[in-house]
N, C-alpha and C positions, 0 to 999 in steps of 0.2 A: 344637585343638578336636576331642576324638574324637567318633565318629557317638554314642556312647551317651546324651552329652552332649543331643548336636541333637534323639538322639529325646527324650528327657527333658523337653527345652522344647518341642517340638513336643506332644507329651501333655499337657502342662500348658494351652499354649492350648487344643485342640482340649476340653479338661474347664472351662476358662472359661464355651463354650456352655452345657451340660451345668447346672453354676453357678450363672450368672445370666439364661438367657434360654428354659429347659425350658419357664414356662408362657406364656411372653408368645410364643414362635414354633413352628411344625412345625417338625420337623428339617432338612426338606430347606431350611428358610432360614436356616440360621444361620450359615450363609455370607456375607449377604447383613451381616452385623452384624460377623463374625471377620475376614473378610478384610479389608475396609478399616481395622478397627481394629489390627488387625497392621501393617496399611502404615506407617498414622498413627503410633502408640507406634516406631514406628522412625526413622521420619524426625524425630520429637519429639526424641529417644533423641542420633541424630548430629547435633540440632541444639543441644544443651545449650552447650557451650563456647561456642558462638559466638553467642549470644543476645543479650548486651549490643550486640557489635558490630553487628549487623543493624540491633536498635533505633535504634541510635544514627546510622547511615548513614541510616536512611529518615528520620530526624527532619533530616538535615541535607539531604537532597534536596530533602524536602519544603520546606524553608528557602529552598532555592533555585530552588524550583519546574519543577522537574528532573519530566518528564515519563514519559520512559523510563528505567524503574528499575531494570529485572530484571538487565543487566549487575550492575551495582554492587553489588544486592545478595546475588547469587549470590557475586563476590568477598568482600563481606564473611562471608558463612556460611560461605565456600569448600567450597562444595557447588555441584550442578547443580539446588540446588531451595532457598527457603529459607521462614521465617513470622514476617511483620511484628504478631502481634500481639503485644499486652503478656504474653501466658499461657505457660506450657509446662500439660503435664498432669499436672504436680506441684501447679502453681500450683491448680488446676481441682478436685484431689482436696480440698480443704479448703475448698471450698464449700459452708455448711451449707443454706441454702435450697434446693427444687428448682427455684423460678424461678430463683433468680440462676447456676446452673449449669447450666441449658438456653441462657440469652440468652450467658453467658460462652463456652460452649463451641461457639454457633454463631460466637459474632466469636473464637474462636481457627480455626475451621474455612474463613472467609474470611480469616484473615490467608494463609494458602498461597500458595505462588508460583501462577503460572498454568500451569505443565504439573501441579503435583499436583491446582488443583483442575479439571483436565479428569479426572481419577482418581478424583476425589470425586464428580463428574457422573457420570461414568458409571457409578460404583458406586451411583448414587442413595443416597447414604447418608445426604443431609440428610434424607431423608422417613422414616429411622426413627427418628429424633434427638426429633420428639415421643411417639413411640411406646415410646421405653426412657424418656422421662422423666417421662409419665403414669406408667408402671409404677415408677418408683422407681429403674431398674436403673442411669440411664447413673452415678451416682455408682461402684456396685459395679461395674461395667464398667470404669470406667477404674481402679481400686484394683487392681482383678484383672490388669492390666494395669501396673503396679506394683510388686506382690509381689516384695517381696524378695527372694525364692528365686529368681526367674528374672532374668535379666542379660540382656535385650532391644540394647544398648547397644554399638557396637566398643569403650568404653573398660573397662579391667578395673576391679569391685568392690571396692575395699580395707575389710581390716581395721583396727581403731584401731592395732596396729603397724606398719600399711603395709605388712602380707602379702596377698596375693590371696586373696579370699575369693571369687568368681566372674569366669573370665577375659571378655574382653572377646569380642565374638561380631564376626568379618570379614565383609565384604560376602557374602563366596561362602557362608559359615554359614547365614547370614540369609536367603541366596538357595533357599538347601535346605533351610531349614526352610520357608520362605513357598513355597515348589516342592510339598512333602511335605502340606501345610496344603489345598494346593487340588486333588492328586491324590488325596485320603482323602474331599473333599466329591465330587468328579466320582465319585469309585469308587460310596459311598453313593445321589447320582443317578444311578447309572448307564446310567437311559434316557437321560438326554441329553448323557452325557460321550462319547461316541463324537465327538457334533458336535464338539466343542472341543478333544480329545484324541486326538494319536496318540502311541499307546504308544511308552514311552521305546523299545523294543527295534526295533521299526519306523524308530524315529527314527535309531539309533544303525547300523543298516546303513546307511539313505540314506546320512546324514555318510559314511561308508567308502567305500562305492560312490562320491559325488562327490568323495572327498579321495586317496585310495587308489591310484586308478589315474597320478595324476601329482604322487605324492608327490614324489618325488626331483628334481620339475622346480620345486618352490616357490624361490621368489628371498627374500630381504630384502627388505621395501616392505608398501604398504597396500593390501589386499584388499577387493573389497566383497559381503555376501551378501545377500540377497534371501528372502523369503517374502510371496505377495500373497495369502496368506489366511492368516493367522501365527497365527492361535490365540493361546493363552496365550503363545505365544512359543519354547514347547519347540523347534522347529527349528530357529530362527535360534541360540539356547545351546548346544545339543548342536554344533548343526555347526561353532561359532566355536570349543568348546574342542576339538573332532576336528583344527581344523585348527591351531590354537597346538601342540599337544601334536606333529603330525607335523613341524611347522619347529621344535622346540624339538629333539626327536631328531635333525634333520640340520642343529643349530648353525645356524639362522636367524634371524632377527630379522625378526615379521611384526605389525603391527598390523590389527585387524580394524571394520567398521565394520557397523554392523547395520540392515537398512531393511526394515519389513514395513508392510502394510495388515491392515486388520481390521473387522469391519462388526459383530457381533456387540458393545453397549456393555459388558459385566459382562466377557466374556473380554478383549476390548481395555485393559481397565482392570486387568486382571489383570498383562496383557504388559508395559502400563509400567511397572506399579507395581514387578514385577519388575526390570526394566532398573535404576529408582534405586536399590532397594533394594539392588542388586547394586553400586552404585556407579557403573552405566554411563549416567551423565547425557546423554551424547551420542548415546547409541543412543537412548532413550527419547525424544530430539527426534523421531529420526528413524522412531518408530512412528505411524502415523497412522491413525485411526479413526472406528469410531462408525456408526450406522443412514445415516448421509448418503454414507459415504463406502464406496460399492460399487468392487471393485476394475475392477469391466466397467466400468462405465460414468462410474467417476470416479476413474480412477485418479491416484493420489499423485505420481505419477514420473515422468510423462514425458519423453520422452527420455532419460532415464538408463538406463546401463549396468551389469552387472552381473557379478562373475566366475562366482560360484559361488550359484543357488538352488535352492531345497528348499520343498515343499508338498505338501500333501494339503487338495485341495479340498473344497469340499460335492457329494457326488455326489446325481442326481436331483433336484435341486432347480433348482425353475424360477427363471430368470433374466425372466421377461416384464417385473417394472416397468423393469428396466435395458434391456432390448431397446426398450422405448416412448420410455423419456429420451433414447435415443440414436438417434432418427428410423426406427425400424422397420425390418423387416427389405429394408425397399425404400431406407432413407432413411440406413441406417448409409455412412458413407465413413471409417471412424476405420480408419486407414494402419493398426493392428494386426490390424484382421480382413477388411480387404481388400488384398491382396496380389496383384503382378507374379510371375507364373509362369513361366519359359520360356514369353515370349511370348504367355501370358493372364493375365487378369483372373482370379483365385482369391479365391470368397467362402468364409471360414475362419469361416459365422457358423452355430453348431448350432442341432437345435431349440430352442425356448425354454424346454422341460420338465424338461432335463439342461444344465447348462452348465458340468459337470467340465471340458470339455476348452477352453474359453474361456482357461479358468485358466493351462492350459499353452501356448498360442498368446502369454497377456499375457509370459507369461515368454520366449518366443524372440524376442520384438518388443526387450527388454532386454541380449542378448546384446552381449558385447565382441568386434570381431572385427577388431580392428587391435592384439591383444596375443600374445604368443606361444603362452599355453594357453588363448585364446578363453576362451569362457565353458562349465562345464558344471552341469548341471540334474539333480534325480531327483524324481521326483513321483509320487505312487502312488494310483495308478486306479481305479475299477473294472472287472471284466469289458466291460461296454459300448461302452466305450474303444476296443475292441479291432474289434469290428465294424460299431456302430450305424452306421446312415447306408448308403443307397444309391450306387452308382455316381453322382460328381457332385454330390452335396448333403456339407454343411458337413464331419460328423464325416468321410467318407471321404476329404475333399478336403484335412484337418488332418493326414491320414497320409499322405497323397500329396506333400503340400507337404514335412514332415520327411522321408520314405524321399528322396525324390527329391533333396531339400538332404545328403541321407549324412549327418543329424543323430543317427541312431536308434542307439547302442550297443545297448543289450540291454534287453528284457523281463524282470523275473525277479518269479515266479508264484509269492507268500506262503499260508503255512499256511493253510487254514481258520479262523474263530474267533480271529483277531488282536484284534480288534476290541472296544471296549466293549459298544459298541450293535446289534454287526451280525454274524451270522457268514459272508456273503457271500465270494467271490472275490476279490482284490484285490493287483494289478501292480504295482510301484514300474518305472516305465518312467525310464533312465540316455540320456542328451543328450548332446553337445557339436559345438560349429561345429570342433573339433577334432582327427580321427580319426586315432590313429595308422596308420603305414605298414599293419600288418599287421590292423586291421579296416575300414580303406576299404572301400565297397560292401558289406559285409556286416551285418547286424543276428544278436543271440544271443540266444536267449530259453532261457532256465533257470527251470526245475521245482523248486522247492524246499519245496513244500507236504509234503516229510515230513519236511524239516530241523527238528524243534521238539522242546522240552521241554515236557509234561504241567505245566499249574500246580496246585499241592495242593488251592487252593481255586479254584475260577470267580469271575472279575469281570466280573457282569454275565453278558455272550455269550460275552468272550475267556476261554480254557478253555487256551492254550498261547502258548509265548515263545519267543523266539527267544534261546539261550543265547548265550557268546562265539563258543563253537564252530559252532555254527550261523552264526555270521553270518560266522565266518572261512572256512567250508565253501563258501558265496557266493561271497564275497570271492574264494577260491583261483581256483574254477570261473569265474569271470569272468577273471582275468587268465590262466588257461591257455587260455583260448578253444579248447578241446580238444572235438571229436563224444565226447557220452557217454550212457547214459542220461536225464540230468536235463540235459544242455547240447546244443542241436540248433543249427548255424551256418547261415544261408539268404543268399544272396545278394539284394541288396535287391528286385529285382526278383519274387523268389519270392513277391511277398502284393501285386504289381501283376494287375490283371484288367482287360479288356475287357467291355463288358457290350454286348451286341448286339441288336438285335432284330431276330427272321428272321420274314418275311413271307408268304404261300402264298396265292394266288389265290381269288377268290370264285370258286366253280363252279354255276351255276343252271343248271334246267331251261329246255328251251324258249327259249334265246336263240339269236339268231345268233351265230355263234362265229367269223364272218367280219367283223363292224364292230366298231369302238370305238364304243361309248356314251358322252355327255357324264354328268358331275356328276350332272345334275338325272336324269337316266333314269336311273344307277344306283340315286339314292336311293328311287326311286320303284319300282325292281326289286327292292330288297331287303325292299321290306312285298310284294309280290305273292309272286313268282315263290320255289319252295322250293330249296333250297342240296341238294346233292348231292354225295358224293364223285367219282362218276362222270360229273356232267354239264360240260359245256363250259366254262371259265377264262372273267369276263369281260374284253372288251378296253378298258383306258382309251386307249391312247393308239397310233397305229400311225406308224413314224417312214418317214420318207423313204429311196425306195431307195438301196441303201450302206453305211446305216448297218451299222457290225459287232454282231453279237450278243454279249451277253456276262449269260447264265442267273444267273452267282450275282450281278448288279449289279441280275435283275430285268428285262434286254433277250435277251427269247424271240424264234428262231426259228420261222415257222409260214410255210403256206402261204396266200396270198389271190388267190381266184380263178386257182389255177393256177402264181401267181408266189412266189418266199420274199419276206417283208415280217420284219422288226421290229417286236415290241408289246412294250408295257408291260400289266400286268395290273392288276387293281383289288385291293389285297388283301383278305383275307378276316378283320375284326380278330377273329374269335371262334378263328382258330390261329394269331392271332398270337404268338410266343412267345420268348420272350427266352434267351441263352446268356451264361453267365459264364468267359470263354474267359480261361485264365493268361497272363501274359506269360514263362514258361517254355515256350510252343507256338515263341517263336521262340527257336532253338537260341542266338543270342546272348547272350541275359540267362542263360546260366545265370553269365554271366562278374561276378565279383563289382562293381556300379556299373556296367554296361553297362545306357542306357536304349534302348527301341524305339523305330525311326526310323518315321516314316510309311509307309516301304515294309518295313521287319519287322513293322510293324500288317497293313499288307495280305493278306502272304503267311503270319500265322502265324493268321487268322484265315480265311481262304480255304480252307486245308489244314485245319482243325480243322472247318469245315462240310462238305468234302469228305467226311470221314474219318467224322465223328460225327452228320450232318445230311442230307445227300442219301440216303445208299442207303435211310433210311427214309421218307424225302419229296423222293422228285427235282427237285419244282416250286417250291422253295423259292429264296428269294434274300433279300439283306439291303442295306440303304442305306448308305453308309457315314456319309453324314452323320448316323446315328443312333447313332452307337458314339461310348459313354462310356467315361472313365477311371474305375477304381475300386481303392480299396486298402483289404484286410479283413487282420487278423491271427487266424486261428483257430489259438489258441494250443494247444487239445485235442487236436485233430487229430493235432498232432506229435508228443501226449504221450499217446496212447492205446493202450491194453494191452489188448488183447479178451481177455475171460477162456478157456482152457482150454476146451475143447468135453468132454462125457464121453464114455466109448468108447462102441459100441453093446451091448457086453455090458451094461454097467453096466445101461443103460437099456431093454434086454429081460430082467432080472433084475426090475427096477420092477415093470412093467406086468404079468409072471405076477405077482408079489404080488400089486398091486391086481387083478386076475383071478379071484383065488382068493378075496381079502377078500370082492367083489362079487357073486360064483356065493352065499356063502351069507346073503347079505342079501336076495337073490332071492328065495331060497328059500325065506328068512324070508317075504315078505312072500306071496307066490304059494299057500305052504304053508297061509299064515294061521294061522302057530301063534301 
């Protein structure tokens, strides 16, 4: 079946709309009419041969009052789907009444097995069913859908010699025309195909990126992939033929199994519909969906493992009703977003406003880590990803958790304008519990936002693609793990921070500066008595003689009444002021997977307020019990080009211009000519 062929039939549906339903819908819904009926005429289509059989199974079931049916009658359609009612939609087109072909064509639409009509639900396609048949259309709907000239069907169209007059159409035909059918609707709404759609070519690196790097290590056996926001499904296809196609090149024999969530009803119905169509009755068990079924907070799989997933979440979108159903952010204990840390309690739970990164926390909770290539992930972010989240709070603690597990391959930072909907910034961040010898401890972030080709027209926002070459240019740069312009290497430690807060003494007038003041008197000195750089520190606490001093913990030397004593000071919170000190301050980490011991915290932070803190405020000190962990990835930083400065001639050649311009506007106006 050549493509010219696909597109042929492909044009031919997509002018059915067009046909029969210009004035009974807007444009943007005639998706809402094409797409399930494409599903339907096909599955009608591969179900012809076996129709007697089916009939005739249910009628003896039912005989035998045989309860659960769906085995049996799947064998007899030998399909993973089949329809027990009396009709095909041949039957249906010779219907001359419109009542009698509204009521016939709902009981052919409940004869469906029970995974098609959760496809039919969610396409809500009975609720146009009075709509096209007030209007007259569903009879020329289904006729159009008939037409002889097109061959809908796997089996070929014979001539009266029993020559081929239209060959028969293969699941993978069907799959990319019904592929092509609902990238031409998304293209058309293009505001809202970003949510549902990421571009084949985005798609088509991730698959590389996840398959690529341990090609040569695939075995013979069965594999399983994952996507817990799977859209229309494009990821989990793309990645399952990336990966047939690399064990078919190294003489493998691998079967593949497909598992996604989906919450979104019309895309979910898209994904299965897909999977049958394509023939993959067992994946399409294995998609689960629908408005109920949020991947936070209800997810499909638990417990289960996974080798290889792939996603692109809903970014910026709040997650609040799933953070309520799942007891708050005080009430969550679900083992995926609370996590053992070397020895703490890690809450892995973001604000409720963005919950991109949730998405990828569900995915490392699925990893396999008792197989020889672990499991590995690529999921593609946005910018936020990268930073959100203070010292301690959720997003920073989700980068903390992976850098410090040595989960994080590489960043790599996509064209501008990828996108349907958006032409924002956007990461495909690479996984595995797996790291070969030679990226241990290190993380690689690659710049590839020039790698692109120009598209002729704009769809939508996305205005460029990422060609073969482009994405093999990736590809390369990733497995040479080589320092280059567009590839920078960090040891993981390099995007660890302490976050400290240093504290400097309240200084009032008019105090003794020989007593400590309780509580109640200081608060009571802070509405009186005015602050001063110059006036006397006050004293909270004054320790018993012996104690040893120690200035940066906060324990000041001073004299009382003649003798040295130990104080503590009140701080002062209006200079209070906080320092984001790297964990490259201790010379250790710069070693790739070398983490700071509690006494490299101390001494690489003592040194850094020595250095960068005292000589501008000697009175300063900091608590330790206030020093947070923090992990930001400021992916610009590494990749910034400060433009060219001009020389100074250039720019004293300027300024006499405009000098000369301005003397005779002056003039003008002073002269009053």
């Amino acid at each position: 079946m050549e493509n010219g062929q696909l597109t042929w039939i492909t044009n031919f549906i997509w002018g059915i709309a067009d046909d029969v339903l210009r004035d009974l819908y807007v444009r943007g819904k005639y998706r809402d009419v094409i797409l399930p009926m494409t599903v339907i005429r096909r599955l009608d289509a591969v179900l012809e041969p076996s129709k007697q059989a089916v009939l005739e199974m249910k009628a003896s079931l039912d005989k035998a009052g045989i309860t659960h049916q769906d085995a049996a009658l799947r064998r007899a359609a030998g399909q993973a789907f089949y329809n027990t009612s009396p009709f095909t939609l041949r039957d249906l087109k010779a219907r001359a009444s419109r009542q009698q072909l509204e009521a016939d064509f709902r009981a052919y639409l409940d004869g469906f097995s029970p995974n098609v009509q959760e496809i039919i639900d969610n396409f809500e396609f009975r609720n146009q069913v009075p709509r096209l048949a007030k209007a007259d259309a569903l009879g020329t709907l289904i006729e159009k859908f008939l037409d002889p000239s097109i061959n809908l069907s796997p089996y070929p169209v014979l001539n009266s010699d029993g020559t081929v007059r239209l060959p028969g159409l293969d699941n993978h035909a069907m799959g990319t025309i019904f592929e092509e059918l609902v990238r031409r609707f998304n293209e058309e709404n293009n505001e809202e195909a970003g949510e549902h759609w990421t571009p084949r070519d985005a798609v088509r690196l991730m698959a590389h990126l996840v398959f690529e790097p341990i090609a040569d290590r695939i075995e013979s056996g069965t594999y399983l992939l994952y996507d817990g926001a799977c859209g229309t499904g494009g990821m989990l296809t793309v990645a399952e033929e990336t990966l047939l196609q690399l064990a078919k090149e190294r003489g493998k024999q691998v079967s593949v199994h497909l598992f996604g969530q989906e919450i979104n009803a019309e895309t979910y119905a898209i994904c299965k519909a897909d999977l049958l169509i394509k023939g993959e009755g067992d994946a399409a068990d294995n998609i689960v969906g629908g408005p109920e079924h949020s991947t936070l907070s209800n997810d499909a799989f638990p417990g289960r493992e996974f080798d290889f997933m792939l996603s692109n979440p809903p970014y910026g979108k709040s997650w609040k009703s799933d953070l309520e159903r799942m007891g708050g952010k005080a009430g969550i204990k679900d083992p995926r977003f609370v996590v053992q840390h070397r020895g703490e309690e890690l809450s892995l739970i973001t604000r409720s406003s963005d919950g991109q990164m949730m998405f990828l926390v569900n995915m490392l909770s699925k990893m396999k880590h008792d197989t020889p290539l672990g499991s590995r992930i690529a999921e593609v972010h946005n910018g936020s990803s990268l930073f959100t989240g203070d010292a301690g709070q959720g997003e920073s603690n989700i980068r903390r958790w992976i850098i410090e597990n040595d989960w994080l391959e590489a960043i790599v930072a996509l064209p501008l304008n990828m996108f349907y909907n958006t032409g924002i910034a956007t990461y495909v961040w690479v996984l595995t519990n797996r790291k070969p010898g030679h990226r241990k401890g290190r993380v690689q972030l690659i710049d590839a936002t020039q790698w692109y080709k120009p598209l002729r027209k704009n769809l939508g926002k996305k205005n460029c693609e990422l060609s073969e070459e482009d994405i093999r240019r990736v590809l390369d740069t990733f497995l040479k793990l080589e320092e280059t312009e567009q590839s920078k290497i960090f040891p993981n430690a390099a995007f660890g921070y302490w976050k400290v807060t240093v504290e400097r003494p309240l200084r009032l007038k008019g105090i003794d500066p020989e007593r400590a003041y309780t509580a109640k008197e200081i608060k009571a000195l802070r509405e009186t008595a005015e602050r001063a750089e110059d006036a006397p520190p006050v004293i909270k606490k004054i320790h018993k003689p012996g104690t040893e001093p120690d200035p940066l913990h906060g324990l000041f030397e001073v004299v009382i009444g003649g003798k040295p004593r130990v104080v503590e000071y009140e701080p002062d919170t209006e200079l209070r002021d906080s320092e984001q000190i790297s964990f490259l301050e201790c010379p250790a980490c710069h070693q790739p997977g070398y983490l700071p011991s509690p006494e490299d915290q101390r001494t690489a932070i003592e040194a850094f307020l020595r250095r960068e803190v005292l000589p501008y405020v000697p009175d300063a000190w900091y608590d330790p019990a206030s020093v947070k962990v923090g992990y930001e990835i400021n992916f610009n930083r590494y990749f910034y080009k400060p433009k060219a400065l001009r020389s100074l001639e250039e720019i004293r050649t300027d300024l006499l211009k405009l000098q000369e311009a301005s003397k005779g506007l002056l003039q003008g106006i002073i002269g009053g000519e």
